[in-house]
N, CA and C atoms of all chains as a GROMACS GRO file, in nm:
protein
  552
    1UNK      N    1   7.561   8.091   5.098
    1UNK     CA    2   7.518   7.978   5.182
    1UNK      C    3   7.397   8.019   5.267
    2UNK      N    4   7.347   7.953   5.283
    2UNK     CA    5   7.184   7.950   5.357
    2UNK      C    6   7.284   7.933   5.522
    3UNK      N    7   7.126   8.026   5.597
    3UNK     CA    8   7.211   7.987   5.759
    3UNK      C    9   7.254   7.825   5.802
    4UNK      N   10   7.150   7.723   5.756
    4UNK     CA   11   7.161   7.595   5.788
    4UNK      C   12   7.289   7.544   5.729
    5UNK      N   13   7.314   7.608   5.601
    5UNK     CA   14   7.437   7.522   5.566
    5UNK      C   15   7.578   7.563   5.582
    6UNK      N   16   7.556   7.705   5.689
    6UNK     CA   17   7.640   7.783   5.755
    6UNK      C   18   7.653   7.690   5.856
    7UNK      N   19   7.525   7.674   5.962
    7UNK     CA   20   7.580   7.572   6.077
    7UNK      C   21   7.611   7.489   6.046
    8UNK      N   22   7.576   7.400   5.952
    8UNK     CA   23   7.645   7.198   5.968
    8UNK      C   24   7.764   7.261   5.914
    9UNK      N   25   7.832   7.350   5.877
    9UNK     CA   26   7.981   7.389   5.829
    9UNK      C   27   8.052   7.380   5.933
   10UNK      N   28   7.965   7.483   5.996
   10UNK     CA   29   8.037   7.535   6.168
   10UNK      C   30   8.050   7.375   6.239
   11UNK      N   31   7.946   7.282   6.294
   11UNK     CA   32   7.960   7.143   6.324
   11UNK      C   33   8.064   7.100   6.241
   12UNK      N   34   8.107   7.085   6.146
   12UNK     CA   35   8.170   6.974   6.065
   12UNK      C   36   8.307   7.032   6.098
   13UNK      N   37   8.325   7.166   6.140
   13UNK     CA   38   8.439   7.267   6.146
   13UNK      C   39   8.466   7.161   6.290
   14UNK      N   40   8.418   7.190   6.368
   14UNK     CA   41   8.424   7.187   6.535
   14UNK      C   42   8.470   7.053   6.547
   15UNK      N   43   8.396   7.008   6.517
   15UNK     CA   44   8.392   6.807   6.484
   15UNK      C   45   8.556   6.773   6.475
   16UNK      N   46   8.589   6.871   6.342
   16UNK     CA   47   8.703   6.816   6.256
   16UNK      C   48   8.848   6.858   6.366
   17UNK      N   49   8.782   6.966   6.431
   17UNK     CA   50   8.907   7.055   6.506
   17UNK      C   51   8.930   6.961   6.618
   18UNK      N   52   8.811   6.901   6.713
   18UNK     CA   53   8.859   6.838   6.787
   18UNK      C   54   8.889   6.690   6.734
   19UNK      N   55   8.838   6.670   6.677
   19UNK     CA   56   8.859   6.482   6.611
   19UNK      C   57   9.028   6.460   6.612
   20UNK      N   58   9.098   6.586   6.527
   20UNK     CA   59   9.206   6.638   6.449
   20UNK      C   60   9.323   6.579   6.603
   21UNK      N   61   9.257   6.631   6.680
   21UNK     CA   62   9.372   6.607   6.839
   21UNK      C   63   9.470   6.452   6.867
   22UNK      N   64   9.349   6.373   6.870
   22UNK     CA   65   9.442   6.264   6.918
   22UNK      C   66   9.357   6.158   6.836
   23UNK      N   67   9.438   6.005   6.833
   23UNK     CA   68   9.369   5.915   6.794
   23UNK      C   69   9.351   5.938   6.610
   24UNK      N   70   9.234   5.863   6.578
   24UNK     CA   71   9.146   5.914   6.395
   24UNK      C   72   9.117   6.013   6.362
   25UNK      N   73   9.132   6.108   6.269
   25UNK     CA   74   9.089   6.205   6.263
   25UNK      C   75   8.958   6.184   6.211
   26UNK      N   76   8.876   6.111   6.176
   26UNK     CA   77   8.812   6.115   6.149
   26UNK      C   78   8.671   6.058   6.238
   27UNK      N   79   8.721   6.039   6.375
   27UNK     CA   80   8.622   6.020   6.506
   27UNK      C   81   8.676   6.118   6.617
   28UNK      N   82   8.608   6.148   6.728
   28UNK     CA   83   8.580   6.193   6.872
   28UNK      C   84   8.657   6.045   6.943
   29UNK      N   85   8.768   6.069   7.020
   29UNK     CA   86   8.769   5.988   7.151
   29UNK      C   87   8.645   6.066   7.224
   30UNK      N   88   8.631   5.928   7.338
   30UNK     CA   89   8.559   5.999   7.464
   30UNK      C   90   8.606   6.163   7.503
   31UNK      N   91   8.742   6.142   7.535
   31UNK     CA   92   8.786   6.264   7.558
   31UNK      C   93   8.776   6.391   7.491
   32UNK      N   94   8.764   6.362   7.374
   32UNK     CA   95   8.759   6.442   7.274
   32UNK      C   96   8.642   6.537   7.285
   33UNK      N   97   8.572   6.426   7.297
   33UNK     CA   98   8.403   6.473   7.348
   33UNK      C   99   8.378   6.542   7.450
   34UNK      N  100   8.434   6.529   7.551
   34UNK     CA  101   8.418   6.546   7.646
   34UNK      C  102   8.458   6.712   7.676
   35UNK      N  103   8.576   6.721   7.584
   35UNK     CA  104   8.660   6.852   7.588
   35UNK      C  105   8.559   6.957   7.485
   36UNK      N  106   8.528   6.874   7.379
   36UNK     CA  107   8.448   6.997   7.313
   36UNK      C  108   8.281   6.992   7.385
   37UNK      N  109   8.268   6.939   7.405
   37UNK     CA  110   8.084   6.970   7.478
   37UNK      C  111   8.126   7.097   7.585
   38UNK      N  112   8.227   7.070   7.720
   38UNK     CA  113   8.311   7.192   7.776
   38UNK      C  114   8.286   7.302   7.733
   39UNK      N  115   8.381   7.333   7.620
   39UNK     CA  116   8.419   7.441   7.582
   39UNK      C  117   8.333   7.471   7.469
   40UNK      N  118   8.296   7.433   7.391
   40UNK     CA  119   8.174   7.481   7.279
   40UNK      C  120   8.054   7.460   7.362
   41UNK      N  121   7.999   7.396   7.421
   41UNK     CA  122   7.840   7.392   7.460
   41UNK      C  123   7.778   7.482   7.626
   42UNK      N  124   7.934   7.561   7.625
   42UNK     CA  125   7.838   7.619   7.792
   42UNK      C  126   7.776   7.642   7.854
   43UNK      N  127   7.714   7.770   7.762
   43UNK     CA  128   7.558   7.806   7.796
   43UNK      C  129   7.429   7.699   7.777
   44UNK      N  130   7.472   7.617   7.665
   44UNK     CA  131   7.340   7.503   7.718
   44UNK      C  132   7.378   7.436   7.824
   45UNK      N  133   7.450   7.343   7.831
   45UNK     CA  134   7.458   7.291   7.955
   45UNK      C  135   7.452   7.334   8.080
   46UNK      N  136   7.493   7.491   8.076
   46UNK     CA  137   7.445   7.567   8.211
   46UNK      C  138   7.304   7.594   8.226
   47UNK      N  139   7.234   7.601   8.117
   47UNK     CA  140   7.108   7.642   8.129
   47UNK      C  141   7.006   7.547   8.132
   48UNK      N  142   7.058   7.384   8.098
   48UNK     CA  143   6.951   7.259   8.124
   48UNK      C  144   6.861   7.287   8.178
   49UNK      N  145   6.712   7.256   8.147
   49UNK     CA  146   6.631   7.222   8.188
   49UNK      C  147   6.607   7.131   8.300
   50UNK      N  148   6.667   7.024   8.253
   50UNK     CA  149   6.665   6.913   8.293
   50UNK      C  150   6.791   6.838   8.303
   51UNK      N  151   6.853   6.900   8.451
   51UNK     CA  152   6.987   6.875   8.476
   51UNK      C  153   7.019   6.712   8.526
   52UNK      N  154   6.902   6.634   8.559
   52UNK     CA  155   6.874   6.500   8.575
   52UNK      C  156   6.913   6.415   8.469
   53UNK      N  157   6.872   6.444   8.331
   53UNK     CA  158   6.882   6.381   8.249
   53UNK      C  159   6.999   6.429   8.136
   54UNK      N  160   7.065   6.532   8.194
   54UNK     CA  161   7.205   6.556   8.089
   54UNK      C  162   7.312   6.485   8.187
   55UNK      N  163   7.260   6.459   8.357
   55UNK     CA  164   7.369   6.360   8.369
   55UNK      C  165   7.371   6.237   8.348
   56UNK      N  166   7.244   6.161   8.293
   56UNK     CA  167   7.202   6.029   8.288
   56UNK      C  168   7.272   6.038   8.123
   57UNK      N  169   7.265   6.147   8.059
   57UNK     CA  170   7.326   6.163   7.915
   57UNK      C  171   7.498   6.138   7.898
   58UNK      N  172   7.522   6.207   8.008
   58UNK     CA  173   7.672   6.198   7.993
   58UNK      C  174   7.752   6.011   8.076
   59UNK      N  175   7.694   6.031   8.142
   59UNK     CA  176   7.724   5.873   8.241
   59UNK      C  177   7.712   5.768   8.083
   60UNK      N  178   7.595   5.769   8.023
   60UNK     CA  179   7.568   5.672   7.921
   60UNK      C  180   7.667   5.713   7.824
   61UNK      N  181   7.729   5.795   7.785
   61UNK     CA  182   7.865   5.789   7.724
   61UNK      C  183   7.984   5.764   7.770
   62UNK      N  184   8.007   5.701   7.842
   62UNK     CA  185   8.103   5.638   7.936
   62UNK      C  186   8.239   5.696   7.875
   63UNK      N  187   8.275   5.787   7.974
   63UNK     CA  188   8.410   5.914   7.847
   63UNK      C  189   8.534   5.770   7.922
   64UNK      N  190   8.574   5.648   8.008
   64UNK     CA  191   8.643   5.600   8.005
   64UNK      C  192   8.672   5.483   7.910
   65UNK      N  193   8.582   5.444   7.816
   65UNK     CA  194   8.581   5.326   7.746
   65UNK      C  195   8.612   5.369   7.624
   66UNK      N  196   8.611   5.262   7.514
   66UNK     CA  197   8.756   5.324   7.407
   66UNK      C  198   8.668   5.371   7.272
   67UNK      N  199   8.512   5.360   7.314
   67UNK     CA  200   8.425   5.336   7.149
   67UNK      C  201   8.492   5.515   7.146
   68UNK      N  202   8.469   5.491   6.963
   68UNK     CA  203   8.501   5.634   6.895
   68UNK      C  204   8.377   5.713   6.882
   69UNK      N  205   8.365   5.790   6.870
   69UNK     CA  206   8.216   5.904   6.824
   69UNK      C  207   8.234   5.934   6.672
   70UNK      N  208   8.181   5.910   6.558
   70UNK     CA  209   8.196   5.975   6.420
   70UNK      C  210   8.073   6.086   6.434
   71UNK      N  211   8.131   6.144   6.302
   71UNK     CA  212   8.000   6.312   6.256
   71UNK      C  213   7.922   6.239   6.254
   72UNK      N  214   7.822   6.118   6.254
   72UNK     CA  215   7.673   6.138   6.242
   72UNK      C  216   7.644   6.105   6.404
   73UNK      N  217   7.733   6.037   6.469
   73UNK     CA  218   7.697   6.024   6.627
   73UNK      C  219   7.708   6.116   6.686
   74UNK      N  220   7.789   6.158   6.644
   74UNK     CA  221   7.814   6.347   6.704
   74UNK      C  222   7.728   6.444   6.708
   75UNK      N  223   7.654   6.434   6.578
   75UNK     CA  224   7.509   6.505   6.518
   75UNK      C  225   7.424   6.446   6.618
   76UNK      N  226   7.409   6.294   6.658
   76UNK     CA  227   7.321   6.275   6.725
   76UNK      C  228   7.300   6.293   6.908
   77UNK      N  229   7.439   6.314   6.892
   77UNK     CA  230   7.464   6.372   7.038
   77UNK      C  231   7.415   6.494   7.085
   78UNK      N  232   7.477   6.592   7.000
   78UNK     CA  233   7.461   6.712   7.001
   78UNK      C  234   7.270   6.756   7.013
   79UNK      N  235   7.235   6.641   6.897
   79UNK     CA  236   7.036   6.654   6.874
   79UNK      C  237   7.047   6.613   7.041
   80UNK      N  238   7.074   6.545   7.097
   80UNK     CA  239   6.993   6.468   7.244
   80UNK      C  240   7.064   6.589   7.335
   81UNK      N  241   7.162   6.615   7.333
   81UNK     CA  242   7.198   6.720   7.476
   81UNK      C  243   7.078   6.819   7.430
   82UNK      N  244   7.080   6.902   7.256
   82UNK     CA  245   6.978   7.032   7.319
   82UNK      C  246   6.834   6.978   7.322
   83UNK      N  247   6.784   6.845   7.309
   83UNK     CA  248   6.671   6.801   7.337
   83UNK      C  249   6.647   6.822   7.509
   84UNK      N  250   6.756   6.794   7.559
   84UNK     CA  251   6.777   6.764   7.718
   84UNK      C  252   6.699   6.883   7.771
   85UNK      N  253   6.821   6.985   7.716
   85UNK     CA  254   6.860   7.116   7.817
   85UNK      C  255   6.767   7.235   7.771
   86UNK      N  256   6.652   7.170   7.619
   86UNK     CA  257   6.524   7.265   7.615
   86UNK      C  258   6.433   7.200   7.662
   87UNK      N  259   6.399   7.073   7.721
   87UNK     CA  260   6.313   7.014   7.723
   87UNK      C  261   6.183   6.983   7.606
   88UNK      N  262   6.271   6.899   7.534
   88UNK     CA  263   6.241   6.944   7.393
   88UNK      C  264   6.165   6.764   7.363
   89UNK      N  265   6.050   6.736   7.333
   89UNK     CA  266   6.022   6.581   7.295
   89UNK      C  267   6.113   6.566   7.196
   90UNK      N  268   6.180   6.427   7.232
   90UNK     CA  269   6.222   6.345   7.100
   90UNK      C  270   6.259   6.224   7.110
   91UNK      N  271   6.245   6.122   7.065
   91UNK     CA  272   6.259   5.997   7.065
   91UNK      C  273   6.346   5.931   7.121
   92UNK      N  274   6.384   5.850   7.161
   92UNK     CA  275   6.495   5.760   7.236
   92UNK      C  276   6.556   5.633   7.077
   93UNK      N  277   7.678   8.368   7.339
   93UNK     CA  278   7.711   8.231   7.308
   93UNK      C  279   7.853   8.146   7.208
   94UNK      N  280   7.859   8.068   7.189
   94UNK     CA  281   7.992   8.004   7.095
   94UNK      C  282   7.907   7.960   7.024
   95UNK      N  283   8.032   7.952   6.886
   95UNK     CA  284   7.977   7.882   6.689
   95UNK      C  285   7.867   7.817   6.717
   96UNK      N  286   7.923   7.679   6.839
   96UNK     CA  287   7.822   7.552   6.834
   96UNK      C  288   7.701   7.597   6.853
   97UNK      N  289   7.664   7.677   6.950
   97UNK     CA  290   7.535   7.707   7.037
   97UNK      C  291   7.462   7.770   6.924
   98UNK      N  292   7.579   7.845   6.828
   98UNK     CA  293   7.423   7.918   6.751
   98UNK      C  294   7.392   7.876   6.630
   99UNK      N  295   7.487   7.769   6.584
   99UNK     CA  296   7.474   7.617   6.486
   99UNK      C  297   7.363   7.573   6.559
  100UNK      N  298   7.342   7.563   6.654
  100UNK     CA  299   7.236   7.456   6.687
  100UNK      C  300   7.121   7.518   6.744
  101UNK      N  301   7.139   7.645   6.786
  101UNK     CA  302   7.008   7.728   6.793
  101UNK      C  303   6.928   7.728   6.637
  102UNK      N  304   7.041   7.751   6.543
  102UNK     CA  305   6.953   7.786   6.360
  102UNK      C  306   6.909   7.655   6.339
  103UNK      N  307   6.950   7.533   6.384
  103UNK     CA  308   6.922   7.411   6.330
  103UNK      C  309   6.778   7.415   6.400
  104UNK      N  310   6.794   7.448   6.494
  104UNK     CA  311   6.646   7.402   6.596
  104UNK      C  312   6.511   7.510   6.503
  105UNK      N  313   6.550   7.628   6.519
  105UNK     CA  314   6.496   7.747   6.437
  105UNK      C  315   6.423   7.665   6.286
  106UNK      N  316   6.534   7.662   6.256
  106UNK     CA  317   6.494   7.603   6.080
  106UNK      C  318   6.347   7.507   6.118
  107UNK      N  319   6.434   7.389   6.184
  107UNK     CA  320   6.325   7.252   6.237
  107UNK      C  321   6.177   7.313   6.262
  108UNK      N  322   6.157   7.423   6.377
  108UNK     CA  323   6.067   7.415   6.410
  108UNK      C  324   5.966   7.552   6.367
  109UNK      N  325   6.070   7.590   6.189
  109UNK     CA  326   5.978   7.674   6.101
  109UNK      C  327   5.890   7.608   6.005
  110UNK      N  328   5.972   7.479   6.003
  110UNK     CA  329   5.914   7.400   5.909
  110UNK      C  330   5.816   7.312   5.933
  111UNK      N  331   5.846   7.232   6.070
  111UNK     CA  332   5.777   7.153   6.169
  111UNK      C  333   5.598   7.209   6.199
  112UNK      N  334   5.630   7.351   6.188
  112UNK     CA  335   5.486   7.391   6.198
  112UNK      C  336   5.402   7.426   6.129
  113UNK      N  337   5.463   7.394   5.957
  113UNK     CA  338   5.362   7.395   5.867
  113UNK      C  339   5.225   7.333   5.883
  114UNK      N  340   5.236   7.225   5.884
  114UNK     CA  341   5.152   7.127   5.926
  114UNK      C  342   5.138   7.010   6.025
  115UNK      N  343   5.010   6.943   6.024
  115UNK     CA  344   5.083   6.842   6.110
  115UNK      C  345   5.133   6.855   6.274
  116UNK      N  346   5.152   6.756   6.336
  116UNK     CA  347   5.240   6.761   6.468
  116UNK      C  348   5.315   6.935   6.452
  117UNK      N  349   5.344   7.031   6.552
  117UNK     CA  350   5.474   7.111   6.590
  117UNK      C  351   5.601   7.073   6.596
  118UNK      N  352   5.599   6.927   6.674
  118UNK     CA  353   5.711   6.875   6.723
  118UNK      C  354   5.794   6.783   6.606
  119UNK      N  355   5.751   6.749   6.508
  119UNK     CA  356   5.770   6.681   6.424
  119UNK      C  357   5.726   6.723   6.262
  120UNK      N  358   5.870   6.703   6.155
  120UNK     CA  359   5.785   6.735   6.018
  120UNK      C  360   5.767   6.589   5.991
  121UNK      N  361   5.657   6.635   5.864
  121UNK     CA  362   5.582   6.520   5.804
  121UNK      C  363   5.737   6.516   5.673
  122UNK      N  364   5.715   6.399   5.618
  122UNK     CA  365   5.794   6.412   5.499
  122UNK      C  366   5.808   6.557   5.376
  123UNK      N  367   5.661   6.582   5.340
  123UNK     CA  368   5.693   6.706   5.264
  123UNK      C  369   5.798   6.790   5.325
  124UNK      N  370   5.752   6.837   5.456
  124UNK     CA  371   5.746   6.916   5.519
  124UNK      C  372   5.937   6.950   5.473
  125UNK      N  373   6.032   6.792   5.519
  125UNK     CA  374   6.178   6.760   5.539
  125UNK      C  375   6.175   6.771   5.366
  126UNK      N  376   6.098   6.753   5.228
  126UNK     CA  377   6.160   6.776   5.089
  126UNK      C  378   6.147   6.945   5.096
  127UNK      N  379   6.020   6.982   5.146
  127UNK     CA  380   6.047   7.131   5.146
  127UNK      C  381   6.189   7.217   5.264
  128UNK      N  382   6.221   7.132   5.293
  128UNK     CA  383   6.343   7.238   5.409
  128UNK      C  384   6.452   7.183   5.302
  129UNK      N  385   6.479   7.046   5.304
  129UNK     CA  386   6.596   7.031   5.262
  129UNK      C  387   6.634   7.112   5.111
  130UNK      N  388   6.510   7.134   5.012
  130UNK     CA  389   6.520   7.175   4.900
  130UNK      C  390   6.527   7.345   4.937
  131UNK      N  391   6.517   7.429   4.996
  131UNK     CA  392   6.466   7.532   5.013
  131UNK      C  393   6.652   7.578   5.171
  132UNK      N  394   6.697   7.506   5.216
  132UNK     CA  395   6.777   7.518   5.326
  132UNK      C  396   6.893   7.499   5.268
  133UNK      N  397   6.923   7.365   5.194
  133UNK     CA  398   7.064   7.246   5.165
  133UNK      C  399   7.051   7.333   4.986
  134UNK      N  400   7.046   7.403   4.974
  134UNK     CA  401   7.045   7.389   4.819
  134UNK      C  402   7.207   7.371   4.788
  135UNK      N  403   7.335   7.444   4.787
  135UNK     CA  404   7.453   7.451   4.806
  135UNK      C  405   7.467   7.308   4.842
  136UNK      N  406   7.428   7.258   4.933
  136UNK     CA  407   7.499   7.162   4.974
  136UNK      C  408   7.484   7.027   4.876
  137UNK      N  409   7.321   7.047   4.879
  137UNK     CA  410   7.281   6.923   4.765
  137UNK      C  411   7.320   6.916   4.604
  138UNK      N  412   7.340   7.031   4.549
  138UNK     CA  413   7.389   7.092   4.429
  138UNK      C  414   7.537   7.018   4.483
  139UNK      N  415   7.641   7.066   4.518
  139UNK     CA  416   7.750   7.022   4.542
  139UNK      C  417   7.820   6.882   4.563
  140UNK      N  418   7.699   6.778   4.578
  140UNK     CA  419   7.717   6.640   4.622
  140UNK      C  420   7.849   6.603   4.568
  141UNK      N  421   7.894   6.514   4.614
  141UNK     CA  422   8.002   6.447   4.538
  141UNK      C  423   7.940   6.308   4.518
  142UNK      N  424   7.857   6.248   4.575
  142UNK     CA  425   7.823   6.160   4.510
  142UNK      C  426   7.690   6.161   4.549
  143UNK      N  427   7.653   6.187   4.368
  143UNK     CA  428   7.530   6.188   4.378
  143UNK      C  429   7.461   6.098   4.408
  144UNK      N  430   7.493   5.966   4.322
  144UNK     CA  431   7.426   5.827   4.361
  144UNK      C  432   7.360   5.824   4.460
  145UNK      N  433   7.470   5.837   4.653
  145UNK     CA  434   7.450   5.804   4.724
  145UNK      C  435   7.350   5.871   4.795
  146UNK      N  436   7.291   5.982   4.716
  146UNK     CA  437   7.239   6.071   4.792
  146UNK      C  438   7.070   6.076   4.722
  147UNK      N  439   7.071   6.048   4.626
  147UNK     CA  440   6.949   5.963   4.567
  147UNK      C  441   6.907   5.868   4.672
  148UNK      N  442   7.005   5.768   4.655
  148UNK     CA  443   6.981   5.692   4.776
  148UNK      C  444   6.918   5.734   4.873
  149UNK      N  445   6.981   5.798   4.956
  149UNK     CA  446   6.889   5.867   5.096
  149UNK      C  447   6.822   5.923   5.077
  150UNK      N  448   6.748   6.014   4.978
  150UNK     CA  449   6.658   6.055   4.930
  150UNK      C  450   6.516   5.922   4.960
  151UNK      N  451   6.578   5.797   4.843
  151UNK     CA  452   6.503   5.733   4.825
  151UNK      C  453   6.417   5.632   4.926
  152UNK      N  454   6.505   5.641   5.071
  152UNK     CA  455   6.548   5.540   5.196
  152UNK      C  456   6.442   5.675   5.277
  153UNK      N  457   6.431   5.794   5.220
  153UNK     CA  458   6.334   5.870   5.321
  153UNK      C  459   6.173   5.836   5.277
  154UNK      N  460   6.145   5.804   5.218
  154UNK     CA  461   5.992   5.770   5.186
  154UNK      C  462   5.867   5.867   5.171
  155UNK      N  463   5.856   5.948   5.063
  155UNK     CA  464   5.842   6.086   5.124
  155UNK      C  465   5.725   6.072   5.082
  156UNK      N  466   5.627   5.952   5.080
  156UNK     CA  467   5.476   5.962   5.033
  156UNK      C  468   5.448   5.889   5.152
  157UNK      N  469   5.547   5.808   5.238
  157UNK     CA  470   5.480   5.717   5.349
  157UNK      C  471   5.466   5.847   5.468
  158UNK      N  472   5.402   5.785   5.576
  158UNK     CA  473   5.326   5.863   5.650
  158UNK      C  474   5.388   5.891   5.798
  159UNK      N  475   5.520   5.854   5.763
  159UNK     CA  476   5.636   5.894   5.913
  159UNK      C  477   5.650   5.989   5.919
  160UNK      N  478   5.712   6.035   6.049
  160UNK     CA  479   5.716   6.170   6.103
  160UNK      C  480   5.890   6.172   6.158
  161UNK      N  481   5.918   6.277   6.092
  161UNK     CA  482   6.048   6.290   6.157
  161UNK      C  483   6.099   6.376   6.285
  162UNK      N  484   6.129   6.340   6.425
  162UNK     CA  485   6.147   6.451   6.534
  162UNK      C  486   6.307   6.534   6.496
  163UNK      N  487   6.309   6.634   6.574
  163UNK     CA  488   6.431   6.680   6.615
  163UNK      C  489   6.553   6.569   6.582
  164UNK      N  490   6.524   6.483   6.657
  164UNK     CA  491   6.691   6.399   6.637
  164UNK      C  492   6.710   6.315   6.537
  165UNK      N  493   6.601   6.309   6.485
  165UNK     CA  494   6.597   6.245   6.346
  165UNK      C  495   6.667   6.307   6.236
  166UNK      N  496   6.605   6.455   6.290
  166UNK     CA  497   6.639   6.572   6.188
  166UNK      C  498   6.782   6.585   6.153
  167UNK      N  499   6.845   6.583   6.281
  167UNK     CA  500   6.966   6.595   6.291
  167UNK      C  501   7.086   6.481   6.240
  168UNK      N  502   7.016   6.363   6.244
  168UNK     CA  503   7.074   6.245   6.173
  168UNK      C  504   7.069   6.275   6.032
  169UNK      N  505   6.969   6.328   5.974
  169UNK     CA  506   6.968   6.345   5.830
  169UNK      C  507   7.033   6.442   5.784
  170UNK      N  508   7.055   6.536   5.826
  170UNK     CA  509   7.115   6.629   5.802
  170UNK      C  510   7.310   6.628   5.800
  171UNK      N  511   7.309   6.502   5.900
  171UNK     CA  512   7.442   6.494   5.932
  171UNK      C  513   7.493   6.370   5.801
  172UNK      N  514   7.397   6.269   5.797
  172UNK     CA  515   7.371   6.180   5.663
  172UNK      C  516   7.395   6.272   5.497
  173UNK      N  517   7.344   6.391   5.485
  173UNK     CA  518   7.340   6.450   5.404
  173UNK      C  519   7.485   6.519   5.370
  174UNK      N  520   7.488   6.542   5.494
  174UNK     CA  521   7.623   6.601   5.513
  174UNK      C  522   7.726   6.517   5.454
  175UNK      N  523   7.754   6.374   5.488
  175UNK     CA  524   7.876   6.286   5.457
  175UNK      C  525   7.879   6.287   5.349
  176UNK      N  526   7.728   6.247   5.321
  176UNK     CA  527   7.725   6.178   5.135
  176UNK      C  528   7.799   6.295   5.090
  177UNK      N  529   7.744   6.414   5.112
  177UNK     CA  530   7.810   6.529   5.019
  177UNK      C  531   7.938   6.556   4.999
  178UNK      N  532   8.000   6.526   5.125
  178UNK     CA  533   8.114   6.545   5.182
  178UNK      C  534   8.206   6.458   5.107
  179UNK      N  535   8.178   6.330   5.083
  179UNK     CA  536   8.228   6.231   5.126
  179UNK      C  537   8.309   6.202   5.220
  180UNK      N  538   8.262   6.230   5.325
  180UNK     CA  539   8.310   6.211   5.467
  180UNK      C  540   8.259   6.030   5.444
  181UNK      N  541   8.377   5.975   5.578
  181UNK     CA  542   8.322   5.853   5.587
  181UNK      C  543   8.209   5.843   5.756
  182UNK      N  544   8.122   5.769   5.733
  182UNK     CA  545   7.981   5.758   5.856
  182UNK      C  546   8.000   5.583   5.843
  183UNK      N  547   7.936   5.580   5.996
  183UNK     CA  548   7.860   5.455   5.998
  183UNK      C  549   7.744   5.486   5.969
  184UNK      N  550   7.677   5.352   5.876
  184UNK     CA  551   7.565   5.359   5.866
  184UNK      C  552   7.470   5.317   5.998
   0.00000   0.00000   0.00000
C-alpha cells in the first residue's frame, strides 16, 4: 500500500470505530464527533492557528441537533479543521 | 502525534507534492489530481468494487476542463473514491 492509501485506511478505520458506538454504523452522531476530534485530533487542535475560526467551526456543527455525519462529511470535516489550524486557503 | 494526525499530515504532504507541479501551490490542476490519483490510489483503484461507479467519477472530474481543485476538494475526492471502492454507502 502506498502511504495515502495507508491513511484513508487509517480514516475509514477511525470513522468506522467511532460510527460503530451508538446510533448507524454507518454515520457519526454529533457526539460521536465530537468524542473522536477529542481524542484523535489533539495536537491540531492545540496547535490552531486560528483558534477564532475552529470555534466558529465547531459551533456550526451544532454537536446538540440530531443530523448524522457520513465518511465523505467526515472527510470534509476533517479537510476544514486542518485547513483551520494550518492556516491553510481553501474554499468555503 | 495519533493515526489521525499523521493520516492527515500524509494527505496534506501528498496534496501539496503534487499541487506544486504546476500551476497555483495551493491548488492541483486536473492532470496534476490523474497524476496523484494514478501514481498514490493504485491498490485502491485496481481493487474497485464497482467499477462502473468509479468511471463515473472519473468522468464527473473533467480532466481537460480548466478547474482547480483545493485541499478540501481533495479530500472529498478521495473520500468519494474511497466509497465507490469500498462500497461504502455516501451521500452524494
Amino acid at each position: 500500500m502506498t502511504q495515502l492509501e495507508t491513511s484513508v485506511a487509517c480514516m475509514m478505520k477511525v470513522f468506522d470505530t467511532y460510527a460503530g458506538k451508538e446510533g448507524k454504523p454507518d454515520s457519526l452522531t454529533k457526539a460521536e464527533v465530537k468524542a473522536l476530534l477529542e481524542s484523535e485530533l489533539p495536537g491540531l487542535l492545540k496547535g490552531a492557528q486560528n483558534q477564532e475560526d475552529l470555534d466558529k467551526l465547531f459551533k456550526e456543527l451544532d454537536f446538540n441537533g440530531d443530523g448524522e455525519v457520513d465518511f465523505n462529511e467526515f472527510m470534509v470535516l476533517v479537510a476544514s479543521i486542518t485547513c483551520v489550524c494550518h492556516g491553510r486557503p481553501c474554499k468555503k
